[in-house]
C-alpha positions, 0 to 999 in steps of 0.5 A: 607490765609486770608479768608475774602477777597471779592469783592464788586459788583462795582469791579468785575463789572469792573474787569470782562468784560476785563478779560474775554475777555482777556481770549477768546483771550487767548485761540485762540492764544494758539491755534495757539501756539498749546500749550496744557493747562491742568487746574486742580481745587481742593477744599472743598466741596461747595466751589464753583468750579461749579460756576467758572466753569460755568463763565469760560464755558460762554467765552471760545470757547466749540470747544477747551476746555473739562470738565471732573467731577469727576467720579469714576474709571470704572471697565477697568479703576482700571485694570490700573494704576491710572493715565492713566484714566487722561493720556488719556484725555489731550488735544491735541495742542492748546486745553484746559481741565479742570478737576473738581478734578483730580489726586489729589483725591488719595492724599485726598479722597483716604488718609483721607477716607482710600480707598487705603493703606498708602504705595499706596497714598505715592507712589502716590507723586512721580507718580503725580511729573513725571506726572507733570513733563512730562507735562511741559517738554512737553511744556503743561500750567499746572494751578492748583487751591484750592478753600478754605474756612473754615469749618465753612463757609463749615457748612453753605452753605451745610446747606443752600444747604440742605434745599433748595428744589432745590439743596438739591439733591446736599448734600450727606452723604459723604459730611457731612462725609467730612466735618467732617473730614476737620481737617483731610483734612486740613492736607492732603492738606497742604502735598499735597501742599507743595509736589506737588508744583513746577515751572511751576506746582504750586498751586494757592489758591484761597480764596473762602469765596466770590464767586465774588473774587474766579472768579476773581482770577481764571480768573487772574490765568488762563490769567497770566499762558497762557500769560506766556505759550505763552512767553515762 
Protein backbone atom coordinates (compact mmCIF):
# COMPACT_ATOMS: atom_id res chain seq x y z
CA UNK A 1 0.00 0.00 0.00
CA UNK A 2 1.76 3.07 -1.09
CA UNK A 3 0.51 5.88 1.34
CA UNK A 4 1.80 8.67 -0.53
CA UNK A 5 -0.66 8.91 -2.93
CA UNK A 6 -2.61 12.16 -3.81
CA UNK A 7 -4.36 14.06 -5.83
CA UNK A 8 -3.86 17.46 -6.89
CA UNK A 9 -6.83 19.85 -6.86
CA UNK A 10 -7.04 20.34 -10.77
CA UNK A 11 -7.43 16.40 -10.83
CA UNK A 12 -10.03 15.77 -8.34
CA UNK A 13 -11.58 18.81 -9.72
CA UNK A 14 -12.02 16.81 -12.99
CA UNK A 15 -12.66 13.54 -11.53
CA UNK A 16 -15.33 14.30 -9.26
CA UNK A 17 -18.21 16.04 -10.74
CA UNK A 18 -18.69 12.58 -13.34
CA UNK A 19 -18.70 10.65 -10.72
CA UNK A 20 -20.74 11.76 -8.81
CA UNK A 21 -23.31 11.76 -10.92
CA UNK A 22 -22.51 8.74 -12.18
CA UNK A 23 -22.94 7.49 -8.87
CA UNK A 24 -26.57 9.28 -8.62
CA UNK A 25 -27.39 7.42 -11.64
CA UNK A 26 -26.31 4.58 -10.08
CA UNK A 27 -28.37 4.29 -7.43
CA UNK A 28 -31.78 4.75 -9.15
CA UNK A 29 -31.12 1.99 -11.54
CA UNK A 30 -30.11 -0.06 -8.81
CA UNK A 31 -33.27 0.61 -7.46
CA UNK A 32 -35.20 -0.20 -10.28
CA UNK A 33 -32.88 -3.32 -10.32
CA UNK A 34 -34.23 -3.83 -6.64
CA UNK A 35 -30.66 -4.90 -6.02
CA UNK A 36 -29.95 -4.33 -2.16
CA UNK A 37 -26.09 -2.46 -1.63
CA UNK A 38 -24.61 -3.04 1.77
CA UNK A 39 -21.36 -0.67 2.12
CA UNK A 40 -19.22 -1.27 4.93
CA UNK A 41 -16.43 1.40 5.90
CA UNK A 42 -13.67 0.52 8.02
CA UNK A 43 -10.23 2.38 9.15
CA UNK A 44 -8.03 4.09 11.74
CA UNK A 45 -9.13 6.54 13.74
CA UNK A 46 -9.11 10.10 11.91
CA UNK A 47 -8.61 8.72 8.91
CA UNK A 48 -11.13 10.09 7.21
CA UNK A 49 -14.40 8.00 6.84
CA UNK A 50 -16.61 11.06 8.13
CA UNK A 51 -15.81 13.26 5.51
CA UNK A 52 -16.10 10.78 2.56
CA UNK A 53 -19.25 10.08 3.97
CA UNK A 54 -20.36 13.32 3.77
CA UNK A 55 -19.46 13.82 0.04
CA UNK A 56 -21.18 10.37 -0.65
CA UNK A 57 -24.44 12.00 1.41
CA UNK A 58 -24.14 15.55 -0.64
CA UNK A 59 -25.31 13.15 -4.22
CA UNK A 60 -26.95 10.26 -3.26
CA UNK A 61 -30.79 10.29 -2.71
CA UNK A 62 -31.57 10.25 1.31
CA UNK A 63 -34.75 8.51 0.48
CA UNK A 64 -33.01 5.02 -0.34
CA UNK A 65 -29.88 5.18 1.31
CA UNK A 66 -29.31 4.94 5.38
CA UNK A 67 -26.12 5.55 7.60
CA UNK A 68 -25.70 3.77 10.90
CA UNK A 69 -22.50 4.95 13.02
CA UNK A 70 -21.15 3.05 15.07
CA UNK A 71 -22.67 2.55 18.51
CA UNK A 72 -22.34 0.34 21.28
CA UNK A 73 -24.69 -3.06 21.63
CA UNK A 74 -27.96 -2.02 23.48
CA UNK A 75 -28.71 -4.20 26.40
CA UNK A 76 -31.58 -6.29 24.07
CA UNK A 77 -28.88 -6.07 21.48
CA UNK A 78 -26.01 -8.24 23.60
CA UNK A 79 -29.07 -11.00 24.63
CA UNK A 80 -28.52 -11.61 20.79
CA UNK A 81 -26.17 -13.05 18.60
CA UNK A 82 -23.56 -10.36 17.46
CA UNK A 83 -24.52 -10.23 14.05
CA UNK A 84 -28.23 -9.83 14.16
CA UNK A 85 -28.17 -6.09 15.51
CA UNK A 86 -26.79 -5.58 11.77
CA UNK A 87 -29.11 -8.47 10.18
CA UNK A 88 -31.89 -6.15 10.88
CA UNK A 89 -30.72 -3.15 9.31
CA UNK A 90 -29.93 -4.35 5.64
CA UNK A 91 -31.59 -2.69 3.33
CA UNK A 92 -34.40 -3.72 1.59
CA UNK A 93 -34.47 -3.91 -2.53
CA UNK A 94 -33.13 -1.13 -4.34
CA UNK A 95 -31.81 0.75 -1.05
CA UNK A 96 -28.71 1.38 -0.34
CA UNK A 97 -26.82 1.09 3.80
CA UNK A 98 -23.79 2.38 4.99
CA UNK A 99 -22.27 1.21 8.15
CA UNK A 100 -19.81 3.60 9.51
CA UNK A 101 -17.62 0.36 11.45
CA UNK A 102 -19.58 -2.72 11.21
CA UNK A 103 -19.39 -6.28 12.07
CA UNK A 104 -15.71 -6.11 11.78
CA UNK A 105 -15.43 -4.26 15.10
CA UNK A 106 -15.40 -7.79 16.80
CA UNK A 107 -12.48 -8.68 14.70
CA UNK A 108 -10.61 -5.41 16.03
CA UNK A 109 -11.81 -3.39 18.95
CA UNK A 110 -13.06 -6.31 20.22
CA UNK A 111 -9.67 -8.65 19.53
CA UNK A 112 -6.82 -5.85 20.25
CA UNK A 113 -8.85 -4.33 23.11
CA UNK A 114 -9.61 -7.78 24.56
CA UNK A 115 -13.53 -7.38 25.00
CA UNK A 116 -14.30 -10.59 24.13
CA UNK A 117 -12.14 -14.05 24.64
CA UNK A 118 -10.03 -15.28 21.91
CA UNK A 119 -11.95 -18.41 21.22
CA UNK A 120 -15.38 -15.74 20.72
CA UNK A 121 -13.39 -13.38 18.10
CA UNK A 122 -12.01 -16.57 16.19
CA UNK A 123 -15.33 -17.80 15.82
CA UNK A 124 -16.46 -14.64 14.72
CA UNK A 125 -14.55 -15.53 11.15
CA UNK A 126 -16.55 -18.19 10.01
CA UNK A 127 -19.94 -16.25 11.30
CA UNK A 128 -18.81 -13.06 9.28
CA UNK A 129 -18.09 -15.55 5.93
CA UNK A 130 -21.63 -16.87 5.99
CA UNK A 131 -22.86 -13.63 6.91
CA UNK A 132 -21.34 -12.41 3.73
CA UNK A 133 -21.88 -15.33 2.07
CA UNK A 134 -25.75 -15.08 2.64
CA UNK A 135 -25.53 -11.87 1.23
CA UNK A 136 -24.18 -12.44 -1.93
CA UNK A 137 -25.85 -15.57 -2.72
CA UNK A 138 -28.86 -13.21 -1.95
CA UNK A 139 -28.07 -11.12 -4.89
CA UNK A 140 -27.05 -8.08 -2.64
CA UNK A 141 -23.79 -5.60 -3.67
CA UNK A 142 -21.38 -5.78 -0.81
CA UNK A 143 -18.66 -2.97 -0.98
CA UNK A 144 -16.13 -3.14 1.59
CA UNK A 145 -13.71 0.02 2.17
CA UNK A 146 -10.35 0.27 4.80
CA UNK A 147 -9.44 3.68 5.00
CA UNK A 148 -5.72 3.53 6.02
CA UNK A 149 -2.96 5.73 6.93
CA UNK A 150 0.05 5.36 8.80
CA UNK A 151 0.65 5.83 12.38
CA UNK A 152 2.53 8.72 12.15
CA UNK A 153 0.02 10.51 10.03
CA UNK A 154 -2.59 9.05 12.69
CA UNK A 155 -0.39 10.92 15.51
CA UNK A 156 -0.65 14.19 13.55
CA UNK A 157 -4.26 14.69 12.83
CA UNK A 158 -5.36 13.54 16.28
CA UNK A 159 -2.98 16.10 17.58
CA UNK A 160 -4.23 18.96 15.29
CA UNK A 161 -7.92 17.72 15.96
CA UNK A 162 -6.93 18.01 19.80
CA UNK A 163 -5.87 21.49 19.90
CA UNK A 164 -8.55 22.76 17.76
CA UNK A 165 -11.08 24.35 19.90
CA UNK A 166 -13.90 23.17 17.73
CA UNK A 167 -13.35 19.64 17.11
CA UNK A 168 -11.24 18.76 20.21
CA UNK A 169 -14.49 17.23 21.50
CA UNK A 170 -13.78 14.50 18.55
CA UNK A 171 -10.39 13.27 20.48
CA UNK A 172 -10.93 10.63 23.20
CA UNK A 173 -8.68 8.74 25.44
CA UNK A 174 -9.77 5.54 23.56
CA UNK A 175 -8.24 7.02 20.62
CA UNK A 176 -4.69 7.72 21.88
CA UNK A 177 -5.50 4.01 23.46
CA UNK A 178 -5.81 2.99 19.68
CA UNK A 179 -3.27 4.59 18.60
CA UNK A 180 -1.09 3.26 20.85
CA UNK A 181 -1.74 -0.16 19.85
CA UNK A 182 -1.81 0.50 16.05
CA UNK A 183 0.80 -2.16 15.96
CA UNK A 184 -1.46 -4.39 17.48
CA UNK A 185 -4.02 -3.28 14.97
CA UNK A 186 -1.83 -3.78 12.27
CA UNK A 187 -1.75 -7.28 12.75
CA UNK A 188 -5.40 -7.47 13.42
CA UNK A 189 -6.50 -6.28 10.24
CA UNK A 190 -4.31 -8.00 7.91
CA UNK A 191 -5.77 -11.33 9.54
CA UNK A 192 -8.96 -10.05 9.15
CA UNK A 193 -8.23 -8.84 5.38
CA UNK A 194 -7.01 -11.61 4.31
CA UNK A 195 -9.73 -14.10 5.97
CA UNK A 196 -12.81 -12.20 5.23
CA UNK A 197 -11.68 -11.51 1.65
CA UNK A 198 -13.49 -13.04 -1.29
CA UNK A 199 -15.17 -12.68 -4.81
CA UNK A 200 -18.11 -10.52 -4.54
CA UNK A 201 -16.88 -9.61 -0.70
CA UNK A 202 -13.60 -8.19 -1.19
CA UNK A 203 -11.78 -5.56 0.38
CA UNK A 204 -10.63 -2.29 -1.26
CA UNK A 205 -7.94 -0.36 0.59
CA UNK A 206 -8.34 3.06 0.09
CA UNK A 207 -4.87 5.09 0.90
CA UNK A 208 -6.18 7.89 3.09
CA UNK A 209 -3.17 9.81 3.64
CA UNK A 210 -4.89 12.54 1.00
CA UNK A 211 -8.48 13.17 1.49
CA UNK A 212 -8.99 14.34 -2.29
CA UNK A 213 -7.47 10.80 -3.44
CA UNK A 214 -9.34 8.71 -0.52
CA UNK A 215 -13.02 10.27 -2.12
CA UNK A 216 -11.80 9.41 -5.43
CA UNK A 217 -11.27 6.02 -4.95
CA UNK A 218 -14.13 5.32 -2.86
CA UNK A 219 -16.43 6.86 -5.58
CA UNK A 220 -14.67 4.63 -8.13
CA UNK A 221 -15.13 1.58 -5.81
CA UNK A 222 -18.53 2.16 -5.21
CA UNK A 223 -19.52 3.15 -9.38
CA UNK A 224 -17.49 -0.06 -10.20
CA UNK A 225 -19.33 -2.68 -7.95
CA UNK A 226 -22.99 -1.30 -8.84
CA UNK A 227 -21.93 -1.29 -12.53
CA UNK A 228 -21.14 -4.73 -12.16
CA UNK A 229 -23.97 -5.61 -9.64
CA UNK A 230 -26.11 -4.29 -12.22
CA UNK A 231 -24.37 -6.67 -15.12
CA UNK A 232 -24.80 -9.34 -13.14
Amino acid sequence: VDLSLELSKDGHKKLAPPLRERLRLLQYQCKDAEIPVVIVFEGWDASGKGLVISKLLERLDPRGFTVYPARPPTPEEETMPFLWRYWIRLPGDGEIALFDRSWYGRLLVERVGKLVKKKVWRRAFEEIAQFERQLADDGALLVKCFLHISKKEQKRRLTKLEKDKFESWRVTKWDWKHHKDYDKYVKAIEEMIAKTDAPRRSWTIVEATDGRFAEIKVFQTLVKGMEEALAW
